[in-house]
C-alpha positions in Angstrom: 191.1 -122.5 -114.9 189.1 -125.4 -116.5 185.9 -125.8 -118.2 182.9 -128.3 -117.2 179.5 -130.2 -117.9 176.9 -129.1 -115.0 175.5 -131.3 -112.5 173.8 -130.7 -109.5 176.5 -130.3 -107.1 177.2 -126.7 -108.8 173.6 -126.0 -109.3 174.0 -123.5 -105.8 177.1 -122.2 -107.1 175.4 -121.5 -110.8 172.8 -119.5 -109.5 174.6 -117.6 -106.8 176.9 -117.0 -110.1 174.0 -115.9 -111.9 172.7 -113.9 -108.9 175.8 -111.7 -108.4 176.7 -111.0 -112.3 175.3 -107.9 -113.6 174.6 -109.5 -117.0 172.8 -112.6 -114.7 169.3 -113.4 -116.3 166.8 -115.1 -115.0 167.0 -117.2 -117.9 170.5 -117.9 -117.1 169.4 -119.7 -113.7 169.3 -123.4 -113.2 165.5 -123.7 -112.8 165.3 -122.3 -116.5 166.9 -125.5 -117.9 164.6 -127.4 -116.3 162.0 -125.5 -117.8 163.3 -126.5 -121.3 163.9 -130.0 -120.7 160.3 -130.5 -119.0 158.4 -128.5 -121.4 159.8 -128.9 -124.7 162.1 -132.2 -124.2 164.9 -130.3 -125.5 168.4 -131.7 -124.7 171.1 -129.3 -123.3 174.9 -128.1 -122.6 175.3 -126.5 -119.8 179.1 -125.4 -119.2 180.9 -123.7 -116.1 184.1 -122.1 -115.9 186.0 -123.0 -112.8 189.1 -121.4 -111.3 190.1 -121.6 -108.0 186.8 -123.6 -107.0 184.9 -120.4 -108.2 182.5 -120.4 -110.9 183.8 -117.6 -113.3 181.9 -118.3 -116.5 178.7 -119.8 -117.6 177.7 -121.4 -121.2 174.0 -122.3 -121.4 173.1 -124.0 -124.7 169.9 -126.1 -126.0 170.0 -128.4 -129.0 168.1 -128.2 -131.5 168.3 -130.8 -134.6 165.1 -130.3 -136.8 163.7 -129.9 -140.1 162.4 -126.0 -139.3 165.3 -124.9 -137.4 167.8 -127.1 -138.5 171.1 -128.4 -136.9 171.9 -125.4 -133.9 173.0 -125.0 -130.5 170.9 -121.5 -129.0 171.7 -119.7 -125.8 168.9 -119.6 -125.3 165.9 -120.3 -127.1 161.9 -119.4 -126.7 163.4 -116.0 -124.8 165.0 -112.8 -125.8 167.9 -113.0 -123.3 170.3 -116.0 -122.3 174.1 -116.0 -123.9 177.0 -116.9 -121.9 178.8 -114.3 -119.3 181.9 -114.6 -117.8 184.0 -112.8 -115.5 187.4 -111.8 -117.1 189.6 -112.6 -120.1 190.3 -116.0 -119.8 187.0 -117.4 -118.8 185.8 -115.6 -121.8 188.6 -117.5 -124.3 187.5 -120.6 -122.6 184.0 -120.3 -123.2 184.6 -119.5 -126.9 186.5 -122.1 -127.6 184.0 -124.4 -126.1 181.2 -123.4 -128.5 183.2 -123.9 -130.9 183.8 -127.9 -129.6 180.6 -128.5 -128.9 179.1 -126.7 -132.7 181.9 -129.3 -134.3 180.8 -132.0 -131.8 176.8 -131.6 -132.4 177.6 -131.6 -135.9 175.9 -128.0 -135.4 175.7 -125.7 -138.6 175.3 -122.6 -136.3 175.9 -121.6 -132.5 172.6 -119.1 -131.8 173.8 -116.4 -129.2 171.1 -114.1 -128.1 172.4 -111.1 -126.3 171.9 -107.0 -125.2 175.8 -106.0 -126.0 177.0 -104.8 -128.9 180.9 -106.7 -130.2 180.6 -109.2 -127.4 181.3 -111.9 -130.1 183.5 -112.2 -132.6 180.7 -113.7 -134.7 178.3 -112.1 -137.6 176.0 -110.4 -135.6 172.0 -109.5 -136.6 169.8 -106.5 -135.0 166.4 -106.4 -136.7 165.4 -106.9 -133.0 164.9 -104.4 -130.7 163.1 -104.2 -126.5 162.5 -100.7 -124.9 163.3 -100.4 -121.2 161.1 -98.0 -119.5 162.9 -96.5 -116.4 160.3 -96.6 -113.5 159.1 -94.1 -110.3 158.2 -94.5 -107.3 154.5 -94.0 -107.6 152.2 -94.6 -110.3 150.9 -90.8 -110.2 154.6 -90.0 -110.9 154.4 -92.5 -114.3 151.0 -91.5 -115.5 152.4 -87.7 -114.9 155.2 -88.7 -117.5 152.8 -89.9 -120.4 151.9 -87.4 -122.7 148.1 -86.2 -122.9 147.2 -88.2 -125.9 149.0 -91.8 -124.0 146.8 -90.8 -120.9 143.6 -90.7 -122.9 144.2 -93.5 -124.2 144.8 -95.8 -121.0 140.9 -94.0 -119.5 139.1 -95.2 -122.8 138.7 -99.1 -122.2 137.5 -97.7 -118.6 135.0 -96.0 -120.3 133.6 -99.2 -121.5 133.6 -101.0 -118.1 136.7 -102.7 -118.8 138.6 -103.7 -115.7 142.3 -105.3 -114.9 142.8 -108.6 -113.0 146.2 -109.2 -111.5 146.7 -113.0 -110.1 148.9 -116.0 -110.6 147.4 -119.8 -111.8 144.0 -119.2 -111.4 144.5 -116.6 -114.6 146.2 -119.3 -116.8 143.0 -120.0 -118.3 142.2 -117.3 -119.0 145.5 -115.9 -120.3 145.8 -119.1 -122.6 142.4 -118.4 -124.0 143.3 -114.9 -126.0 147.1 -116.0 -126.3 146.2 -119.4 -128.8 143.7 -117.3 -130.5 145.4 -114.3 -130.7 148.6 -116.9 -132.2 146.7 -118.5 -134.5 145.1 -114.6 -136.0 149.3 -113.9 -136.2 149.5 -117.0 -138.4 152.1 -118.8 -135.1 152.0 -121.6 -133.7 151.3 -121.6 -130.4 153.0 -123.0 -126.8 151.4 -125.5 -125.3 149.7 -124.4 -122.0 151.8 -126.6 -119.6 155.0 -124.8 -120.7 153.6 -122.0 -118.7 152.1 -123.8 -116.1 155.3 -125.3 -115.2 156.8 -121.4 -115.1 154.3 -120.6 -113.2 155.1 -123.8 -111.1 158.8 -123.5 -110.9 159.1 -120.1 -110.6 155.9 -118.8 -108.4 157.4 -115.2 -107.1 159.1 -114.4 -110.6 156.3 -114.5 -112.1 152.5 -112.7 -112.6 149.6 -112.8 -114.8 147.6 -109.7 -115.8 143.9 -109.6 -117.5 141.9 -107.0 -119.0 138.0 -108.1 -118.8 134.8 -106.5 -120.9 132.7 -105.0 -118.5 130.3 -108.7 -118.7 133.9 -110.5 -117.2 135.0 -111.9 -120.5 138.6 -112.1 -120.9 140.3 -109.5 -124.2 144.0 -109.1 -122.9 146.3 -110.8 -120.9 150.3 -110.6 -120.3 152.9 -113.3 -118.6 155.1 -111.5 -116.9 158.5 -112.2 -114.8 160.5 -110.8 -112.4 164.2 -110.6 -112.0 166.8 -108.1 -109.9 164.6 -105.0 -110.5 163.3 -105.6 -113.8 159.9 -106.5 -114.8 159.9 -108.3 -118.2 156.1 -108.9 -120.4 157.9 -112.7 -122.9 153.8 -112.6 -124.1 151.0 -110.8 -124.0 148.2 -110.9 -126.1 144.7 -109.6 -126.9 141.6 -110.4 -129.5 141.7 -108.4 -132.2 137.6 -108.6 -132.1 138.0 -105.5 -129.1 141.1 -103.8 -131.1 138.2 -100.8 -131.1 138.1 -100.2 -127.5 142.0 -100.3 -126.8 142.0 -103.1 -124.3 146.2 -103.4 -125.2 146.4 -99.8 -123.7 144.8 -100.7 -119.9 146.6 -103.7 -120.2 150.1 -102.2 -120.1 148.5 -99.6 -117.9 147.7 -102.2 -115.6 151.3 -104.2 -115.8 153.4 -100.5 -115.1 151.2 -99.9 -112.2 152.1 -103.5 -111.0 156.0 -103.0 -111.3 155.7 -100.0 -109.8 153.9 -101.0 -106.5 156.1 -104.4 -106.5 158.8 -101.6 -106.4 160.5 -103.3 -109.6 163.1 -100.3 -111.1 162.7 -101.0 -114.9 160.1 -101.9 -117.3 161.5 -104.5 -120.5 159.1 -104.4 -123.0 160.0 -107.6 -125.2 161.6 -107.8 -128.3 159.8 -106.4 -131.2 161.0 -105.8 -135.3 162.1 -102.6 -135.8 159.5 -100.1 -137.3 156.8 -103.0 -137.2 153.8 -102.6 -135.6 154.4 -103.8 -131.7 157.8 -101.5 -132.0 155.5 -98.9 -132.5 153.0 -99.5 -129.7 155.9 -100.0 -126.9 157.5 -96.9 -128.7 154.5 -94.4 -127.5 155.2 -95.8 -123.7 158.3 -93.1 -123.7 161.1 -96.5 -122.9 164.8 -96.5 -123.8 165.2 -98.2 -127.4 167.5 -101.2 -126.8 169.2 -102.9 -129.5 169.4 -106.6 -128.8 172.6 -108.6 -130.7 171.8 -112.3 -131.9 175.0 -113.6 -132.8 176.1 -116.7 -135.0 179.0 -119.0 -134.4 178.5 -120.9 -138.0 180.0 -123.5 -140.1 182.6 -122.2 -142.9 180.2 -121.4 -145.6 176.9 -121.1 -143.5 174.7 -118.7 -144.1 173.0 -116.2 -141.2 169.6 -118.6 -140.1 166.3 -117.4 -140.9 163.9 -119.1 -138.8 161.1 -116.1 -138.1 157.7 -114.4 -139.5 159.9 -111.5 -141.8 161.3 -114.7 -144.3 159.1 -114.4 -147.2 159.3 -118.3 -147.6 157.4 -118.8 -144.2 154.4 -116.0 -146.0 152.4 -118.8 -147.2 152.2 -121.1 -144.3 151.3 -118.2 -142.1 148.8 -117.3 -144.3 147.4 -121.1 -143.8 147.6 -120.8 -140.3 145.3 -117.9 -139.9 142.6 -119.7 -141.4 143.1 -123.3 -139.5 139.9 -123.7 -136.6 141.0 -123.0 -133.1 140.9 -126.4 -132.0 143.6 -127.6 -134.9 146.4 -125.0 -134.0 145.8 -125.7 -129.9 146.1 -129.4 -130.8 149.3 -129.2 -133.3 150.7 -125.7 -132.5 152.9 -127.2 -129.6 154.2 -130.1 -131.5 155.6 -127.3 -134.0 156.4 -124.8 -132.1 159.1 -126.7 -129.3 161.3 -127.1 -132.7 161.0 -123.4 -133.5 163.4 -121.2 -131.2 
């Protein structure tokens, strides 16, 4: 049993890997690294276990070296899910010991691991984050059936205002990016340039979806990027202008995404990660899904302290606050350059 850099030859192998795992991720598959190196120019260590001319393990990792995030290896970054899996013992001692070569080798204060099982590392662990999985029916009648009276009052209210839902691919990036940068830049983020999710949408065209909520005059107020992997139907982003917050547009989008997993015939709904007890963990709460616990684990440097690279450090509360008041056409131009070094 051996350990080795990736190249195309086992790209096949990978994914079929990937495919067959129960922990597999869509973010664990080939065409994800691509993503990351086209996107966000981001260099990266992908590792295979090999026994027996079988693929038993997987270790993808993406450097980072920058003044924000500072010296780390993630697995993987931009996403919720992505740590290495492994099929027995030994592949699993292997892969262990290789992130621990390859933090010494980066020079690497911390190995980021980003994963939905608790003690699988014998790292420091944190879990301030949390997803909800929403277990899914058959039919849509069945699911609105499920939601409590207040929930299905109100999905019907944006209706009420002539507010419609849009389901399509490409031709929706437009209008998706429009309320997502705006919607970044009231959150005081930096926001992802829109080729990052044009090449998804390139790369991956039956994984993924886009779904918009329009005002009744066709003018885009919520939109969600969704993807599609073995049964589960996962919403990374979604967005919507605060200027409608009034009229609930949020509620028909979600409406609108669980009615398309359910006629795709996708099994599970993943809501995203979310803080615990902040606001979005409230809104996915109300939907009736599983509470997850997500594990972000941290292979560090003797004497390293846990990161903090996100909205709760207080030391960020300032250039948030900046943010929110920089003109639209400032955080689309510079948001990008900022945001590829923020994981």
């Amino acid at each position: 049993m051996q350990i080795f850099s990736l190249d195309r030859h086992y790209y096949f192998q990978w994914d079929s890997y990937v495919d067959a795992h129960p922990r597999g991720r869509i973010y664990h598959k080939t065409v994800w690294k691509e993503i990351i190196e086209r996107a966000f120019g981001k260099k990266t260590h992908y590792r295979f276990v090999i026994d027996d001319g079988r693929i038993v393990g997987i270790l993808p990792l993406v450097h980072f070296h920058t003044y924000l995030a500072g010296k780390q290896l993630i697995s993987l970054p931009y996403v919720n899910y992505g740590g290495p899996i492994w099929s027995g013992d030994k592949a699993k001692k292997l892969i262990l010991d290789e992130i621990e070569r390859l933090r010494k080798s980066t020079r690497s204060e911390a190995v980021e691991i980003r994963y939905d099982q608790a003690e699988a590392f014998p790292f420091p662990v944190r879990t301030n984050k949390v997803t909800f999985l929403l277990p899914l029916p058959d039919s849509e009648d069945e699911l609105l059936k499920s939601f409590k009276a207040k929930l299905r009052s109100q999905i019907r209210r944006p209706t009420k205002e002539g507010m419609y839902g849009k389901s399509g691919h490409k031709e929706l990036l437009n209008d998706f990016y429009y309320i997502f940068c705006r919607n970044m830049r009231d959150l005081g983020t930096p926001v992802y340039g829109k080729s990052f999710f044009e090449i998804i949408l390139d790369l991956l065209p039956d994984q993924t979806r886009i779904i918009v909520v329009y005002t009744k005059e066709s003018k885009p107020v919520a939109a969600a990027f969704l993807m599609g992997y073995k049964k589960t139907l996962e919403i990374p982003w979604a967005s919507s202008l605060k200027a409608y917050n009034r009229f609930s547009p949020n509620m028909l989008l979600y409406w609108e995404v669980l009615r398309f997993a359910v006629k795709e015939g996708y099994k599970v709904f993943d809501f995203g990660r979310g803080t615990r007890d902040g606001g979005t963990h409230r809104f996915k709460k109300q939907w009736g899904g599983d509470e997850t616990q997500l594990y972000w684990y941290y292979a560090l440097e003797p004497g390293e302290e846990l990161p903090e690279i996100n909205k709760e450090n207080p030391k960020f509360a300032l250039a948030i606050k900046i943010w929110q008041k920089l003109p639209l056409w400032f955080t689309k131009a510079v948001g990008p350059k900022i945001v590829k070094n923020i994981p």
